[in-house]
Legacy VTK file of the C-alpha trace (Angstrom):
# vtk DataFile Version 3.0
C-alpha trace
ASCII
DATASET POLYDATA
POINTS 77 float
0.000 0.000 0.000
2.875 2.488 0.996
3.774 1.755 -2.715
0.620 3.187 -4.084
0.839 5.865 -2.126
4.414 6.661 -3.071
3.447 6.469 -6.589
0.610 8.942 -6.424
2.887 11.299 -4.777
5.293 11.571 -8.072
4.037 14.658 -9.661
5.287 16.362 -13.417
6.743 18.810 -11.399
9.028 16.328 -9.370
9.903 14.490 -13.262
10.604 17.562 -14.885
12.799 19.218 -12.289
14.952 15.358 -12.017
15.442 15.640 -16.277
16.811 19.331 -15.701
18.996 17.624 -13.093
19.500 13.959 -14.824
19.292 14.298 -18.335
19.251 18.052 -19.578
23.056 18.347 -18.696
24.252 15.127 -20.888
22.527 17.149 -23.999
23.515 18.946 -26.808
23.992 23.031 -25.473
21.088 23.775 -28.536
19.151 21.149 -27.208
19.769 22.253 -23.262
18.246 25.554 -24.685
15.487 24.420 -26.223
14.267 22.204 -23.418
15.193 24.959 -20.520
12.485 27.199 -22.881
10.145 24.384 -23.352
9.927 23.085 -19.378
9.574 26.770 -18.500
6.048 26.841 -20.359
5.518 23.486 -19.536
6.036 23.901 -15.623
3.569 26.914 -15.930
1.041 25.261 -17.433
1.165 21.719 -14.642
2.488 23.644 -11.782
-0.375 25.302 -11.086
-2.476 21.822 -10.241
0.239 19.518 -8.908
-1.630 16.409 -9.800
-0.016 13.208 -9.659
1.496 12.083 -12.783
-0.222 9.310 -13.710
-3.806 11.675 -13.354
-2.355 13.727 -16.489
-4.802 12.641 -19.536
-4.637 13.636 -22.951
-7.536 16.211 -22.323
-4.644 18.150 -20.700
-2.571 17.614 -22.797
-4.675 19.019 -25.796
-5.421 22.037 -22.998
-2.192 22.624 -22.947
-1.306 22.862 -26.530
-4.135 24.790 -27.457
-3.329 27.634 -24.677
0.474 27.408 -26.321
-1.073 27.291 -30.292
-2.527 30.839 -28.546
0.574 32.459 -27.239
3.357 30.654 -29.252
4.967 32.867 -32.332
4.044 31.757 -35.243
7.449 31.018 -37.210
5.711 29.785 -40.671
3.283 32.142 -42.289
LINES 1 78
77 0 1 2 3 4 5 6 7 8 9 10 11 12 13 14 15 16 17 18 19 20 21 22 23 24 25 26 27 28 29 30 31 32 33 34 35 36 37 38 39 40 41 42 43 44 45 46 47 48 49 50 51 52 53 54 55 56 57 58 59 60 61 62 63 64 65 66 67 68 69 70 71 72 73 74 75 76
């Protein structure tokens, strides 16, 4: 049960602040970049409900991209 609960507990928050810490270093400095810009909108968008991670469903997802479709530049015209 303490496993469950554990589990529950991980939030996208806690994941995306281990990558910065984990994985963002071992990438390309473009790439570290590009991913320090794109967990900046993405930690603004699921910081503000800490939900567990496994309670994220593609309905937020497709929140999420049409707030950023909204604000985003648009680079092709």
């Amino acid at each position: 049960m303490a496993a469950a609960h554990a589990k529950s507990a991980v939030t996208f928050v806690y994941v995306a602040s281990r990558y910065r810490v984990e994985i963002l270093p071992t990438k390309a400095m473009r790439t570290q970049k590009d991913n320090l810009a794109e967990l900046k909108q993405l930690m603004a968008f699921f910081n503000g409900s800490p939900a567990p991670l496994d309670e994220i469903e593609p309905q937020h997802i497709k929140q999420y991209l049409r707030g950023r479709g909204k604000k985003a530049p648009r680079i092709y015209p």
